[in-house]
N, C-alpha and C positions, 0 to 999 in steps of 0.2 A: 608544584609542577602541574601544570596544563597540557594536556598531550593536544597534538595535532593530525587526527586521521586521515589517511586518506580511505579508508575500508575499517571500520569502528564497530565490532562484535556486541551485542548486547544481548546477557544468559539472563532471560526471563527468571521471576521467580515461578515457582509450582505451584502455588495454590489457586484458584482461579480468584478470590476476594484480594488476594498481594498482587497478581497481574493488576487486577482494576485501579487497586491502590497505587500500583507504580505509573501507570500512564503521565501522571507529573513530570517524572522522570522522564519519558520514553517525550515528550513535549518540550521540556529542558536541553536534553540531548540533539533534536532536531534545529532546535535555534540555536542553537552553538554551533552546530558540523552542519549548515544547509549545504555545502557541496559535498558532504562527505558518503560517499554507499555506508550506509547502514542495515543492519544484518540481524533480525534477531531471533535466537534459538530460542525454543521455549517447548515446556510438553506437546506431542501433537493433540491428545486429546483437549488441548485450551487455544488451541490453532484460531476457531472462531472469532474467541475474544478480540483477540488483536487487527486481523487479516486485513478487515475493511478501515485501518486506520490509516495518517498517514505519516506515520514517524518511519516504516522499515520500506528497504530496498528490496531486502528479500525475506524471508521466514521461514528457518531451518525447525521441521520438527527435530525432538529431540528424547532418546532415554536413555538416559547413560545408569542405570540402575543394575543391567544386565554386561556380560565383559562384551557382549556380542552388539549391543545397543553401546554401549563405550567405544568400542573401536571404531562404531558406525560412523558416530557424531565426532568423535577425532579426528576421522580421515574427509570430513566431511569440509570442518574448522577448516585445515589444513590444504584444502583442495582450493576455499575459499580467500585467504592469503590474508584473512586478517592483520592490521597492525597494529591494534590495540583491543582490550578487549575488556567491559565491565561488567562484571557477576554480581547482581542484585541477590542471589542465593548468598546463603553462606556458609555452606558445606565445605569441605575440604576438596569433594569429589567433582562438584562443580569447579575447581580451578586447576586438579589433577589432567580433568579433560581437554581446557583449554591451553595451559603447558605442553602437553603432550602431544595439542593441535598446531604448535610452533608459532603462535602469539607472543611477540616480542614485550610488549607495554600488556600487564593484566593490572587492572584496580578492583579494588572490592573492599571489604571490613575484615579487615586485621583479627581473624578469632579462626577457632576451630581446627588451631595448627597450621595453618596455612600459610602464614606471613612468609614464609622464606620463596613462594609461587608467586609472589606480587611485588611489582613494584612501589604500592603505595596503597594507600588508603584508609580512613576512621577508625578508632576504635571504639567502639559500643560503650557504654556507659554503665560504670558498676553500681551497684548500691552494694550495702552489707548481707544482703540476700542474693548478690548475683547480678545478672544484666538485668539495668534497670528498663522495664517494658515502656515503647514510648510508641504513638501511633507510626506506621510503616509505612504513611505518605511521608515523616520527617525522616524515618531512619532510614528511606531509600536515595533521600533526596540529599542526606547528609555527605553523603559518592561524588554529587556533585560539587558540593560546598567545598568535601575538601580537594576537588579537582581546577578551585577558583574560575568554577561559569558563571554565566548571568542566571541567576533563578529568575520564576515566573515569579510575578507579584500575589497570586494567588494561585496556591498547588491543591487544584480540583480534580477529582478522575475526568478522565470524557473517554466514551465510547461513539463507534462508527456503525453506520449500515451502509451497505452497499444497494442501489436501485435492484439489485437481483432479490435481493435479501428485503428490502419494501415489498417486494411484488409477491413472494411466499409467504411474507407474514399477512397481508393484507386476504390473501386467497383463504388463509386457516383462519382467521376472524371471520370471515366470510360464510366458511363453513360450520363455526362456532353459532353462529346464526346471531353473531353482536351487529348493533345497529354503531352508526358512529356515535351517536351522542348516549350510548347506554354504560352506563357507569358500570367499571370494572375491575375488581378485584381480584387482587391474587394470591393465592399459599404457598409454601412454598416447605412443604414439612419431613423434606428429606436433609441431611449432611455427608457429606463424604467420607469428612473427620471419623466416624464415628456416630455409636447410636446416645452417645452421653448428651451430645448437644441437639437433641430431637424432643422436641413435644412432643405430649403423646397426642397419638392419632383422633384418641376420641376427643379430645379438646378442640381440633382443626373442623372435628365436624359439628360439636356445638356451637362452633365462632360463625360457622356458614350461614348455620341458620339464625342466627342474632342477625349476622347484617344482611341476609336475604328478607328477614321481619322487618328492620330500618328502612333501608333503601330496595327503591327496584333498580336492581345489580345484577350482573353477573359476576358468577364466582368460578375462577380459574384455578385448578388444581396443577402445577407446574410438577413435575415428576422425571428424576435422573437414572441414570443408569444403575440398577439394583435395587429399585425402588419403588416396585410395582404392586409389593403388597400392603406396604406404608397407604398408598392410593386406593387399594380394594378396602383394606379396614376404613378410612374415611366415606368411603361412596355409600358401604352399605351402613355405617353405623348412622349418617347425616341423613333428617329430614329433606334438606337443604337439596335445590337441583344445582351440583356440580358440573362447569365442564372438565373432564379429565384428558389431558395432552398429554398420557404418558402412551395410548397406543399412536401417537403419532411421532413418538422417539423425537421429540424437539432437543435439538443441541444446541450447544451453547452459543452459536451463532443467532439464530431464528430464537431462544430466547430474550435476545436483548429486546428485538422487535414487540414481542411480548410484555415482558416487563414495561417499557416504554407505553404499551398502549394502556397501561391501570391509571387508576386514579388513588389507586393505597397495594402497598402490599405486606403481607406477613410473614416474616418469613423466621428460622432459626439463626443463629450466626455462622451464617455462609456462603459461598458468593453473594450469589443473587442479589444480597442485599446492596451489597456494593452496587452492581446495576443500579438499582434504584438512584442511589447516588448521585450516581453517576449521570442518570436520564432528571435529577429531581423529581424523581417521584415519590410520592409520602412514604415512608417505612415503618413499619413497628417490629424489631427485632426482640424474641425471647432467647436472651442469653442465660447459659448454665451454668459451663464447666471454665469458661472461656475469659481470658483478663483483659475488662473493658478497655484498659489503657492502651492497648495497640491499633483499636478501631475506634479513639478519641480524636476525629477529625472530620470535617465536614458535616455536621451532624444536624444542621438548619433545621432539613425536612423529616429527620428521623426520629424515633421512641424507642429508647432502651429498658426493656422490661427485665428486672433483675430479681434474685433473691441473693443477700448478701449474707452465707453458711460460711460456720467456721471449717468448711473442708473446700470452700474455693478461693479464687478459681485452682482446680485438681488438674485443668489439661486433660484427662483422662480420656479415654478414645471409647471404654464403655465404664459406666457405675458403679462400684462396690456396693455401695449401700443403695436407698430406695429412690433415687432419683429427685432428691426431694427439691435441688436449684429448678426443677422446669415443673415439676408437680405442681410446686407451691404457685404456680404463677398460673390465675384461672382465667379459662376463657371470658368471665364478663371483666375483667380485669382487663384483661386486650382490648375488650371490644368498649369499655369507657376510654383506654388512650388512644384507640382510635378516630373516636369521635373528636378527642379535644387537639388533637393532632391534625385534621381536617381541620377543623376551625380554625386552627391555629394559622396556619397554608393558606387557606383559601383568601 
């Protein structure tokens, strides 16, 4: 079945690296429905991400986590007169809200109890371990497949700026005291997830000064919310002259602008790195706790720095034991696939 909208609901995923990864999707959707208003919900704190793109008609923040932030985004749905609606989540509670929001046509992935709230949609793929993990540019874009669209010929993130969002990023380069042709790199050594998937701090600060010894670079310390002391341990442990963007509260918007202006960056597995992606920009991602197979796509410009323990991937939001997936992983380790990584690019 192929629905026909005329007002086509789209529930962002949550994490800010699955938004990046969905935009396929969110580019799919728009060459199918181009007269259709399109709508799409998604956290407010990842609002940036999307805003300046142009697949949505409008952009519903959203938290349905709380019964007070539930009824918000209900009455909100509801007010908006969706007539169909697709949930890239796949929560139970993501399709509770949109039923509830009186969306006649829901699709999404048939899991998490939910099937009786939709009228259609994929089901995930088992192995004898469970859902089989497959990167989440195919398993968002699987929504559409089985909704019989035209896929793109090739499903790459892409991110937008808007000329307001030029002109503020180019002001704090400006004030960074980067020249245009001065090469610049970025860290990126916070996660959200959790402290499992974090390098440690003092590794961030021996990598600085490796590649402030290489190259004459600047080296961009990108810093998120809760994350300020991750940043003071690298400033002062690092020889290395840091610029540090966390007093200047950069979000996710004016990050991308950032990100885009490097010529490499470093980062944990977490958004960000998707940015890169997203802009081509060289990556060296130190993953931990985390199962490569979901972020096995697009990976041209990228380096996946791993250690492969028999306790991962644990998913685990902090360590039990000594941290040893991102330990074992040493800063001149980084800083030799960075190098062949560059070459490799350039």
């Amino acid at each position: 079945m192929t629905p026909n909208p005329k007002t086509l609901l789209v529930y962002c995923p949550n994490w800010v690296g699955d938004v990046v990864m969905a935009t396929p999707v969110f580019d799919c959707l728009r060459q199918n429905y181009p007269k259709a208003e399109i709508i799409g919900a998604i956290r407010n704190y990842a609002k940036g991400v999307i805003e300046d793109g142009p697949w949505f008609d409008h952009i519903v923040g959203c938290d349905d986590k709380t019964p007070r932030g539930f009824l918000k985004l209900q009455q909100t749905i509801r007010s908006l007169r969706p007539d169909v609606a697709i949930l890239l989540p796949s929560s139970l509670r993501s399709a509770l809200v949109v039923w509830f929001g009186g969306v006649k046509e829901i699709y999404g992935y048939r899991r998490n109890y939910r099937s009786f709230l939709l009228n259609g949609g994929p089901k995930p793929i088992h192995s004898e371990n469970g859902i089989l993990p497959v990167p989440m540019v195919d398993y968002y874009m699987d929504i559409c497949r089985w909704l019989n669209l035209k896929i793109p010929d090739r499903m790459k993130p892409r991110l937008f700026l808007s000329e307001s969002l030029e002109e503020k990023g180019e002001q704090l380069i400006d004030q960074y005291g980067i020249e245009s042709d001065r090469m610049v790199i970025g860290l990126n050594p916070g996660a959200k997830f959790g402290s499992s998937k974090c390098w440690p701090p003092e590794y961030f600060a021996r990598l600085a000064e490796l590649f402030t010894k290489r190259w004459d670079c600047k080296v961009l310390l990108f810093v998120g919310p809760g994350e300020d002391s991750i940043a003071q341990s690298i400033i002062a442990t690092s020889k290395a002259k840091i610029v540090n963007t966390g007093p200047d509260r950069v979000d996710l918007g004016l990050l991308k602008y950032l990100i885009r202006r490097c010529q490499l960056l470093i980062t944990n597995d977490t958004g960000p790195r998707h940015y890169a992606v997203a802009f081509n920009v060289p990556v060296v991602v130190i993953m931990g706790p985390t199962d490569p197979r979901y972020t096995a796509a697009n990976l041209e410009n990228t380096l996946v720095l791993r250690q492969d323990l028999d306790c991962s991937p644990c998913h685990k939001k902090e360590c039990p034991r000594d941290h040893e997936c991102m330990v074992m992983v040493k800063p001149e380790t980084v800083f030799k696939g960075s190098e062949t990584l560059l070459q490799k690019v350039s």
